[in-house]
N, C-alpha and C positions, 0 to 999 in steps of 0.2 A: 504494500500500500504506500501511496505516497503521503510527505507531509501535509498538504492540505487533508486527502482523505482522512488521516490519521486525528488534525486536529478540528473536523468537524464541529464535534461537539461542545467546545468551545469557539466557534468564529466567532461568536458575541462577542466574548471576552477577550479575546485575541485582538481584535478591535478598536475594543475600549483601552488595551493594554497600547494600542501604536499613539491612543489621542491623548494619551497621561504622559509618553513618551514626548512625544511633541511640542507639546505641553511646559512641558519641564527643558526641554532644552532651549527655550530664550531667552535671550542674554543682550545687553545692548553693545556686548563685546562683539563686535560684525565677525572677525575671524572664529571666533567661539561658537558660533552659528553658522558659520562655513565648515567647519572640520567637522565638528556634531554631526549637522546634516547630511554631511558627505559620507558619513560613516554608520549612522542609523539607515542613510538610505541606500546600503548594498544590499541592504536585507539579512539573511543569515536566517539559519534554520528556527532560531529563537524555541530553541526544545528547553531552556533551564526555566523559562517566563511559563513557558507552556506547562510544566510541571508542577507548579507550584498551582497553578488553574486546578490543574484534574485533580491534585490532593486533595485543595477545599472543596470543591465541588463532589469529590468521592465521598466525603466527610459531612456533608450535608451543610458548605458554610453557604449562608445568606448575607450578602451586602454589596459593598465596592472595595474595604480595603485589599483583597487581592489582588484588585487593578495596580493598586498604589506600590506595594509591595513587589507584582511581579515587572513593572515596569523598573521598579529598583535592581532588581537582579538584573535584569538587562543592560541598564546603566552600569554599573557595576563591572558584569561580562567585558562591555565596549570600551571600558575606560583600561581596564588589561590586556586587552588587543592591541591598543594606541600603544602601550607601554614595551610589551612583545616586542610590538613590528621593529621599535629606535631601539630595544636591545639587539636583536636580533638582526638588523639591517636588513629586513622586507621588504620585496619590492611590490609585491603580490599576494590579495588575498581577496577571497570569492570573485575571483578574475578580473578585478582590475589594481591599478597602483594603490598601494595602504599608502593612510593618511600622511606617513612620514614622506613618503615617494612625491608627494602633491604637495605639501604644504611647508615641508622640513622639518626634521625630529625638532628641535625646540616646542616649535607650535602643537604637536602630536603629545610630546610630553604633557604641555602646560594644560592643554586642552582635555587629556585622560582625569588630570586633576582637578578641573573643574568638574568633571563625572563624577571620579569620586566624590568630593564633596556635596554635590546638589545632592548625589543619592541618598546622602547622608539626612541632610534638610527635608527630605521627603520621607524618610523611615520614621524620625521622630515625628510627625504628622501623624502616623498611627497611635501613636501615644501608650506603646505598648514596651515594657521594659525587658520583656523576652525577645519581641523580637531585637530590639536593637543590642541584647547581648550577642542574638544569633549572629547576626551579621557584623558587629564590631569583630566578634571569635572570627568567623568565616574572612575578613577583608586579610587579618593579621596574619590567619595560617597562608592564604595565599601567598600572599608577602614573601612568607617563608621560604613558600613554596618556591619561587620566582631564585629565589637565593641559592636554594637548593642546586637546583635545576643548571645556576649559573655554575655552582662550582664543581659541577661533573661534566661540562661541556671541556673537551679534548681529553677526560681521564677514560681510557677504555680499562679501568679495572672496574667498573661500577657493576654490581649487584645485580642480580633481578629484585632483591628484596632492596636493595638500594632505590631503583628504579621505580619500584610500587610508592613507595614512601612517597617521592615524587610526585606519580599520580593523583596520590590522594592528597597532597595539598595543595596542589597547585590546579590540578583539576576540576575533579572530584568534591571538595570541599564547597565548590557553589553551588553544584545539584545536590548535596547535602542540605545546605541552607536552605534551600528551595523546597524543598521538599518538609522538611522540619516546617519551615513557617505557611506552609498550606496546613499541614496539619495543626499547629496551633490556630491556625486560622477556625480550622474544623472542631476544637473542641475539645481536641484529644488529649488523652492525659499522658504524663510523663512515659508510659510505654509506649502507647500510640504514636506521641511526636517521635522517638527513639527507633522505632519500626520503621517509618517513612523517613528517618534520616539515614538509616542504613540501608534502606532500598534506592535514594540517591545517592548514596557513598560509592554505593555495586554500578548502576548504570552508567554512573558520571566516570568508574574507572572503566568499564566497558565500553566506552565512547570514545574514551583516549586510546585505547589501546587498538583500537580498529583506523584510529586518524593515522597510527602509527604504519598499519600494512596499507592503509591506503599512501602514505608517504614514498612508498617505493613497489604500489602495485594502481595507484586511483589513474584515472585519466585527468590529463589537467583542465578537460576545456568545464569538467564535471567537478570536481574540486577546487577549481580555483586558487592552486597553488603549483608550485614549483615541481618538479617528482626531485627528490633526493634532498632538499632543503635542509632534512632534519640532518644528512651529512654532512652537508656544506658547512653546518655549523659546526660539527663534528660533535653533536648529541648523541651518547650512546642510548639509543632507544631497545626496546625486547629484542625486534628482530634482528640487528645487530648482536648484541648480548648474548641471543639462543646460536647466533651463526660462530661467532667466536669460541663458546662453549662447545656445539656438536660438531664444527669443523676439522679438516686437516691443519696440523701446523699450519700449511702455507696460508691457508684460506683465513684462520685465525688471524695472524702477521700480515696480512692484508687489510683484516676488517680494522686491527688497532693501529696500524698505519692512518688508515683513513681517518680512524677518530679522532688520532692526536693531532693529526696535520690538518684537517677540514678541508672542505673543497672535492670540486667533484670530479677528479684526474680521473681516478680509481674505479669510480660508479657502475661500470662494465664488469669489473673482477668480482666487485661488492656485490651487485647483482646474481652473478654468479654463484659464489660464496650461498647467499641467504634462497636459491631455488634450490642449493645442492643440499641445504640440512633442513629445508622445508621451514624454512625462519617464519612465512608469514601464515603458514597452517596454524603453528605452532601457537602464536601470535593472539591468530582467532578462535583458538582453542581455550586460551585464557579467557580473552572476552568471553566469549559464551558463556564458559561456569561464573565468570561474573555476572551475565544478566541473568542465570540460573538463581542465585544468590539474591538478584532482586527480585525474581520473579515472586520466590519465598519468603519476601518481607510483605507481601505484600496480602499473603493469604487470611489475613485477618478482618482484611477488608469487605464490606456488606457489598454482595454482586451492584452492578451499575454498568450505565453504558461509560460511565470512566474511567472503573477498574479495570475494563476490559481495553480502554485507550493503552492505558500505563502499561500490562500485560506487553501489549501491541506495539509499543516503544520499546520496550526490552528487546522485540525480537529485530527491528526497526536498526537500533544502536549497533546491531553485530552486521545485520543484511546488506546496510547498506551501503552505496558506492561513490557517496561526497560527502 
């Protein structure tokens, strides 16, 4: 099924979530209103906004703060892309120039932090002290996570369990949030919220982990990104990680070649390397028992044509091909 199909059930609120969006990003800063725009208007799957939807709604919540809230995690989302791309030196993403490309990393920076902060301004609007622990927790682990992330970039001795670590905060931790606060939204008590933040914990790592085989198996005009990126940067990702572990010396001493030097000479042998030890089966073999894992957070929940979305997402995060 595709993402519209998928999110049916919420177009209302999918909706109301783009005119909160909107909404919120006016500024009589003109460049601040330039990059925002530029960058709300690539579009993007918006699955973390969406989740937070089908939690409350699975949960029987009645109002508007989910608008407010899920358009928050969006912001939020968009303001660590901007940050991403000027780490990262991006030229590309959802198939045209990221904001640092168009506008120049300063403005891309300053502008991410204008995101974060309105998002900020808008969460205490809910007037709710939970959520805004969730999400002050949720902004800082990312953080971390960002950090993380930077200081294994050319170390090819990283973990798989190094790497999850990873996942999950830099990830993962905002379809956590997301999830947790639909459920607060909904009513639920301390297991309840605990339940839905462990079924976005599972999805948001299953999501990552399939961007990862799509990094060196998507088609680009469908992903919107570069193929090999994640090497250029010289990111030991899974599939790397599995190909250096179940490889020959050589194939190994290739793969951390590549990682220590970055850049994409190699990308040919690399390729190589990760079809000969089945890197990106392997790969999606994680994902799966991760969305396995959400699927089973989720069993508590009273049948609904939501529950049945969220199901439908799990299977969605592993199947898909951008």
């Amino acid at each position: 099924m595709s993402l519209d199909q998928l999110y049916a059930p919420i177009e209302a609120d999918m909706r109301a979530v783009d005119g909160v969006i909107r909404a919120r990003l006016h500024s009589d800063v003109v460049l601040i209103r330039q990059v925002a725009e530029y960058i709300i208007g690539a579009g993007g799957k918006r699955l973390r906004p969406a989740l937070l939807l089908f939690v409350a709604n699975a949960m029987g919540y009645r109002g508007t703060h989910h608008h407010e809230l899920a358009a928050v995690i969006e912001l939020i989302h968009t303001s660590t892309l901007l940050h991403d791309d000027v780490v990262d030196e991006s030229e590309l993403r959802r198939g045209r120039s990221t904001a640092n490309a168009m506008f120049g990393n300063s403005a891309a920076v300053l502008v991410g932090d204008f995101l974060y902060s309105r998002s900020f301004q808008m969460m205490v609007s809910v007037d709710d002290m939970r959520v805004q622990r969730v999400l002050a927790h949720a902004t800082n682990v990312i953080a971390e996570g960002e950090v993380l992330q930077l200081l294994n970039v050319h170390n090819a001795d990283v973990s798989v369990e190094d790497y999850m670590r990873v996942i999950h905060y830099k990830t993962a931790m905002l379809f956590e949030a997301a999830t947790r606060l639909g459920a607060i939204l909904g009513g639920a008590d301390e297991d309840g919220q605990e339940r839905m933040a462990v079924f976005g914990r599972h999805i948001g790592t299953a999501f990552q982990l399939i961007d990862d085989v799509l990094d060196y198996s998507g088609d680009e005009a469908a992903t919107g990104k570069h193929l090999g990126d994640d090497l250029a940067e010289g990111k030991p990702t899974l599939p790397l990680i599995h190909a250096m572990q179940a490889g020959t010396p050589e194939q190994a001493a290739a793969v951390r070649r590549a990682i220590e030097g970055g850049g994409r000479d190699e990308f040919a042998a690399i390729m190589d390397s990760i079809r000969a030890t089945d890197a990106l089966a392997v790969t999606a073999g994680y994902a799966r028992a991760e969305a396995d894992k959400a699927k089973a957070a989720l069993s508590s929940l009273p049948a609904s044509v939501f529950k049945e979305s969220l199901l439908q997402l799990c299977d969605f995060a592993v199947a898909r091909d951008y």
